[in-house]
C-alpha positions as CSV (number, residue, x, y, z in Angstrom):
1,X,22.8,-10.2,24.1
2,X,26.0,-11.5,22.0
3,X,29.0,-12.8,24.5
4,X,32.3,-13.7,24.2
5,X,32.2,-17.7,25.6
6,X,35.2,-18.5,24.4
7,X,39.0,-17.1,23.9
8,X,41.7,-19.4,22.0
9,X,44.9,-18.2,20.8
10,X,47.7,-20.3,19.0
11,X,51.1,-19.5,19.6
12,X,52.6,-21.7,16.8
13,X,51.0,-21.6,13.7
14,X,49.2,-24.5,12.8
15,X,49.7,-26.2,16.4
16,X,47.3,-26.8,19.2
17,X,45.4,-24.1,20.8
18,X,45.2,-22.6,24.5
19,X,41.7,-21.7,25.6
20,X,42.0,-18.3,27.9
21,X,39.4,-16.5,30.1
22,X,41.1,-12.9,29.7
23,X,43.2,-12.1,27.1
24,X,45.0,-9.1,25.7
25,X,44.1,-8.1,22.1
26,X,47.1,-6.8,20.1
27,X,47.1,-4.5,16.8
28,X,48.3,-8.4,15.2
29,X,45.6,-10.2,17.2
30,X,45.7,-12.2,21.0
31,X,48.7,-11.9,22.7
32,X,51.2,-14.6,21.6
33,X,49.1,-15.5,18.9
34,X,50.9,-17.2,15.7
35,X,53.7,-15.3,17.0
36,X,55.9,-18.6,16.2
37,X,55.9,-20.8,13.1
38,X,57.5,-24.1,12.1
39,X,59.7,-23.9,8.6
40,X,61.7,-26.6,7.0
41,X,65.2,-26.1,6.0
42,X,64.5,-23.3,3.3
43,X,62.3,-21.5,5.5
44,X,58.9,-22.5,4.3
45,X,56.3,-22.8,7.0
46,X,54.6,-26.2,8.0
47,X,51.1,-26.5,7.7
48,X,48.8,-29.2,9.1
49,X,47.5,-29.2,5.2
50,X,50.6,-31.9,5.0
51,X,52.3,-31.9,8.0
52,X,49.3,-33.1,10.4
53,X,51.1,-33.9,13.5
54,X,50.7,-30.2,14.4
55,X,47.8,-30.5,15.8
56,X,49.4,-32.6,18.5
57,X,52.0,-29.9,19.5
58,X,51.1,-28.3,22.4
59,X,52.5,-25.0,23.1
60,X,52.7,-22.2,26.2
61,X,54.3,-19.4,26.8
62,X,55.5,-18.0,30.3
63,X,53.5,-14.8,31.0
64,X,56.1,-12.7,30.4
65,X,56.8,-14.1,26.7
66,X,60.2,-15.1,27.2
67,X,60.2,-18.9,27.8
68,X,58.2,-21.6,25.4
69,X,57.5,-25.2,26.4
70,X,56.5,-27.7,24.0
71,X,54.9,-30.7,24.9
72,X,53.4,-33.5,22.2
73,X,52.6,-37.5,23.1
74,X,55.5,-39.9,23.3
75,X,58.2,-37.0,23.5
76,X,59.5,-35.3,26.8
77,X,59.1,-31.2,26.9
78,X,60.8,-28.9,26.1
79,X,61.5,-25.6,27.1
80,X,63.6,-22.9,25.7
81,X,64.2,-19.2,26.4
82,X,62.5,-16.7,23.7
83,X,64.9,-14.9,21.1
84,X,63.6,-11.7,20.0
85,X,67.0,-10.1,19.0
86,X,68.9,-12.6,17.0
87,X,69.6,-13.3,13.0
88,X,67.1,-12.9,10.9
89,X,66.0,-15.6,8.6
90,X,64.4,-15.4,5.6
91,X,61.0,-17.4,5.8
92,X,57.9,-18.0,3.2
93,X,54.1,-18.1,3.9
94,X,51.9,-18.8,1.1
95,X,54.8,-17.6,-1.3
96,X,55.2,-14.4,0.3
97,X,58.9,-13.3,1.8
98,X,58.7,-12.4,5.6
99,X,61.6,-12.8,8.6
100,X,61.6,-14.6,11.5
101,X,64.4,-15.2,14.5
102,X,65.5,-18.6,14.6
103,X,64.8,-20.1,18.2
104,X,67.5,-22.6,18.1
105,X,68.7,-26.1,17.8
106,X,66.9,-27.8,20.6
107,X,63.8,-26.9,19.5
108,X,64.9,-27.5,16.1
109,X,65.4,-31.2,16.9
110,X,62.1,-31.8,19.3
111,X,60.6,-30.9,16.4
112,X,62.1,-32.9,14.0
113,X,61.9,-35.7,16.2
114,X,58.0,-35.3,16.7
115,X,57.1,-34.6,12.7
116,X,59.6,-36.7,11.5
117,X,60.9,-34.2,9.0
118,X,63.4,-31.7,9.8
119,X,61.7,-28.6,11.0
120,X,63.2,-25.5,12.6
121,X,61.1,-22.6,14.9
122,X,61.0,-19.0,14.0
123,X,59.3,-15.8,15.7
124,X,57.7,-12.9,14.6
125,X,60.2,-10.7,14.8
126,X,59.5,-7.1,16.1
127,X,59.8,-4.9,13.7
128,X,56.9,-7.3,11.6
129,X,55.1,-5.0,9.5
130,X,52.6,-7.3,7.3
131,X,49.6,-5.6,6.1
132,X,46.5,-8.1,5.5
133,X,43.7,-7.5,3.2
134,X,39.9,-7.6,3.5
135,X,37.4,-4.5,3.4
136,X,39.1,-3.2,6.6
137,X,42.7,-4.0,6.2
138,X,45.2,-4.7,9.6
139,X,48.4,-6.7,10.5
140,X,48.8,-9.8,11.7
141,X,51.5,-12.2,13.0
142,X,51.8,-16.0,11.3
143,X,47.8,-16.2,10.7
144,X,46.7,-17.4,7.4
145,X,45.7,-13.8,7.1
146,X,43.8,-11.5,9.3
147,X,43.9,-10.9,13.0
148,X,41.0,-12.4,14.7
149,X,39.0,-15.4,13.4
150,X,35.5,-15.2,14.8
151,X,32.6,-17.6,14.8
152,X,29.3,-18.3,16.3
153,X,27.6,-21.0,18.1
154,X,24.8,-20.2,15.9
155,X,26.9,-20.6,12.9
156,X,28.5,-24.2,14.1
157,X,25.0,-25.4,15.5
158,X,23.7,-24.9,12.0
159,X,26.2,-26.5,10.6
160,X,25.9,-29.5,12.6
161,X,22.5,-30.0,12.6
162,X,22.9,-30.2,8.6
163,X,25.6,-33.3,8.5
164,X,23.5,-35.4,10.5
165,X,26.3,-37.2,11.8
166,X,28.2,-36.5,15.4
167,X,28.9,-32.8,15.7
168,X,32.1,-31.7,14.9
169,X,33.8,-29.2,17.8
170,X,34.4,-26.2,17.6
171,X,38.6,-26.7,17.7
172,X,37.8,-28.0,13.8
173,X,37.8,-24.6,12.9
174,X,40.5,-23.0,15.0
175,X,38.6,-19.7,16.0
176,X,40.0,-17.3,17.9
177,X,36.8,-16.0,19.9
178,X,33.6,-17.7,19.8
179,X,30.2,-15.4,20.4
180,X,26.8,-16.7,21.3
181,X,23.5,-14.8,21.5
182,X,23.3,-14.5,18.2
183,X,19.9,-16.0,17.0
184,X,20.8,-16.6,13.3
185,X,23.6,-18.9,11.4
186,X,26.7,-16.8,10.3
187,X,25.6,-12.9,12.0
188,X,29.3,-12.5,11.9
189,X,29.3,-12.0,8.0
190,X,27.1,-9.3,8.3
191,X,28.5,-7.3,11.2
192,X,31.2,-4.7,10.1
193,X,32.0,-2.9,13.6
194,X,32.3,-4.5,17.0
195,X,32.9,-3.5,20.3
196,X,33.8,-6.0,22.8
197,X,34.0,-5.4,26.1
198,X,33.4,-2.2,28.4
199,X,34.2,1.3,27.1
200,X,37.5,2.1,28.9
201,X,39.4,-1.4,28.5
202,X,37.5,-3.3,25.8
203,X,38.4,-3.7,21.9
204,X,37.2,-3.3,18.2
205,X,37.1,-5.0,15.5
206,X,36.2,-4.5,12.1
207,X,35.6,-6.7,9.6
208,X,37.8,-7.9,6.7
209,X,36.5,-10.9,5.2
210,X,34.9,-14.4,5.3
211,X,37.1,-17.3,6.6
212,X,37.5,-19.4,3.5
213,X,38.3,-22.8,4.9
214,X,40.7,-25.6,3.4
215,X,41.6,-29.2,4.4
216,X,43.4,-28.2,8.1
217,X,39.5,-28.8,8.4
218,X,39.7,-32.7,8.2
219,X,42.6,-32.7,10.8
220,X,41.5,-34.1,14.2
221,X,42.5,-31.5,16.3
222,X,44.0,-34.3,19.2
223,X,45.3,-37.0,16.9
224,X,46.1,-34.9,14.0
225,X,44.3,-37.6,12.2
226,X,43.1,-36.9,8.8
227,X,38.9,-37.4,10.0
228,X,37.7,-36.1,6.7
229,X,35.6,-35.6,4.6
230,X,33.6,-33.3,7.2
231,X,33.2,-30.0,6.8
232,X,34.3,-29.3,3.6
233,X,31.8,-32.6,1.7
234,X,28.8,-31.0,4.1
235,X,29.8,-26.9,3.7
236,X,30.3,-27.2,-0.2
237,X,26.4,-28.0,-0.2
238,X,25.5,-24.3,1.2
239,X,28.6,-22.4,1.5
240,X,30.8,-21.7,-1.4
241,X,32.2,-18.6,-1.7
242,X,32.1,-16.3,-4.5
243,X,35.7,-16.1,-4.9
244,X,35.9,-19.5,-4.7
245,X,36.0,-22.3,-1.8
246,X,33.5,-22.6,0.8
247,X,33.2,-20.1,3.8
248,X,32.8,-20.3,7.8
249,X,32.8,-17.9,10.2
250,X,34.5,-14.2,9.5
251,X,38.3,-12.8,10.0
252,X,38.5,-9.0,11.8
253,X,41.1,-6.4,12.1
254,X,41.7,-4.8,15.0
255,X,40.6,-0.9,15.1
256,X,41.2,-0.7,19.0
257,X,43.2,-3.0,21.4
258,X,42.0,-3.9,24.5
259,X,41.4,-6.4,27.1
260,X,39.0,-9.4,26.2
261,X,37.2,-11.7,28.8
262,X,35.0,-14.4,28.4
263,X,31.2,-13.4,29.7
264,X,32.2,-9.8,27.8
265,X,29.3,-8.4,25.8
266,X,29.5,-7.6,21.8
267,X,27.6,-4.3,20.6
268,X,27.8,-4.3,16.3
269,X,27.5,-0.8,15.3
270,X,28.0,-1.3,11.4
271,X,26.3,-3.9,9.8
272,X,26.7,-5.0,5.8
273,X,25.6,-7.1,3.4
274,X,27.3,-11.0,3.5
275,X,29.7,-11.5,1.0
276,X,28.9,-15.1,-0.1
C-alpha cells in the first residue's frame, strides 16, 4: 500500500525546508508553507534561480505562527514577531501583481547581510485570494504554483538509477510529501484523486499538473552551490514535457483539508492518462 514517508513544508519561498511527522493541510497547502517570500527593493521575489544562498536560510516558525527565526552559516539568528495586519506592499511573482506585509527592518538587514543584496521579507497576507491553474484548479501561498508538490520514491529511484552517478536526494526537488509503495516510476502523473489519511481527519487532493522543473534543480540544497548539470542534462533524455521543459513528480490542489502524518495510507480513486 502507497504511504506518506515523508512531510516538508517551506516557509520562505525558495529557502530551506522543515521535514514534519504530522502536519496540517491548508486550502493553500501545509501550514506555514511559502507563506513568506524574499523581494528586493521593488518587490520582486528572490529565487534560488539567481539568488542561490537561499538554500542556506533556514527558517521556523513558533507553533502558533506568530514568531519566525532565521538561522543561515556565519550569521547569528534572528527572530522577529509575525505581522499579519500591517501595510500592504505591492510584490511580483513571475510578473504577476500580488501583496504581501512587510515584516520589517531587522529581517530586512539579516537578509541583506546573508545574500549580499538588499532583500526585504513579506507575508502572505490574509485576505490572499490567488487562483492556480492545472486540470483541478486551487490557491496557493508563494509556491511556484499549485499547493502540494508530490513525488515518489519510485519516481526518484528511477531517476537515479538512470544517471549512473551518486544519487541525488530527494531535497533536489523540494517536494512537499513523498509516497512510497508505488511499484512504477512517476504513478503520481496518472492519479487524479487522493485520499490521504483516515476518513474523519485525513485530506484530498486532486491533481493539477506535472511539476515542470527549472535550474533551482542544480542548487545544492546545503551549500546552495550551483552542483549542476544533474537533473535537468539526465531528465531532458526521458522527460520533456509537451508544453515544454522536462517534468518530475506532479503538483495537487487541495479538495479537502485535513491532518497529514507520516506512516498515513494514500487510496487514488481517479486515475488519468499522463500528460507528458
Amino acid at each position: 500500500m502507497a504511504a506518506v514517508v515523508e512531510l516538508r513544508y517551506y516557509p520562505i519561498k525558495g529557502c530551506a525546508g522543515i521535514s514534519a511527522e504530522r502536519a496540517e493541510l491548508a486550502p493553500a497547502g501545509l501550514a506555514h508553507d511559502r507563506a513568506f517570500m524574499v523581494v528586493d527593493e521593488q518587490g520582486v521575489f528572490r529565487s534560488q534561480r539567481r539568488d542561490r544562498l537561499l538554500a542556506t536560510v533556514r527558517p521556523s516558525v513558533g507553533e502558533d505562527g506568530r514568531r519566525l527565526t532565521l538561522e543561515a552559516p556565519g550569521a547569528g539568528p534572528v527572530t522577529v514577531p509575525v505581522d499579519t495586519e500591517g501595510p500592504r506592499r505591492k510584490v511580483e511573482l513571475f510578473g504577476a501583481p500580488f501583496f504581501g506585509i512587510d515584516q520589517g527592518e531587522a529581517v530586512a538587514d539579516w537578509l541583506s547581510e546573508v545574500l549580499g543584496v538588499r532583500s526585504r521579507l513579506v507575508r502572505v497576507p490574509p485576505e490572499h485570494d490567488r487562483v492556480t491553474d492545472g486540470l483541478i484548479p486551487g490557491t496557493s501561498g508563494y509556491a511556484d504554483s499549485c499547493a502540494v508538490h508530490l513525488l515518489s520514491r519510485a519516481t526518484l529511484d528511477d531517476f537515479n538509477a538512470r544517471t549512473g552517478e551518486l544519487p541525488l536526494p530527494v531535497d533536489r526537488f523540494r517536494p512537499n510529501i513523498v509516497v512510497d509503495g508505488w511499484d512504477e516510476p512517476h504513478t503520481e502523473d496518472l492519479a487524479r484523486h487522493i485520499a490521504v489519511g483516515d476518513a474523519e481527519s485525513g485530506a484530498e487532493l486532486g491533481y493539477a499538473k506535472l511539476a515542470v522543473r527549472c535550474a533551482v534543480t542544480l542548487v545544492d540544497q546545503t551549500t546552495g552551490a550551483k552542483a549542476g548539470p544533474e537533473p535537468l542534462r539526465t531528465l531532458a533524455r526521458y522527460r520533456r514535457a509537451a508544453a515544454g521543459g522536462v517534468a518530475f513528480g506532479s503538483k495537487f490542489a487541495v479538495l479537502r483539508p485535513g491532518t497529514l502524518r507520516v506512516g498515513d495510507g494514500l487510496t487514488v480513486s481517479t486515475w488519468g492518462p499522463s500528460e507528458l
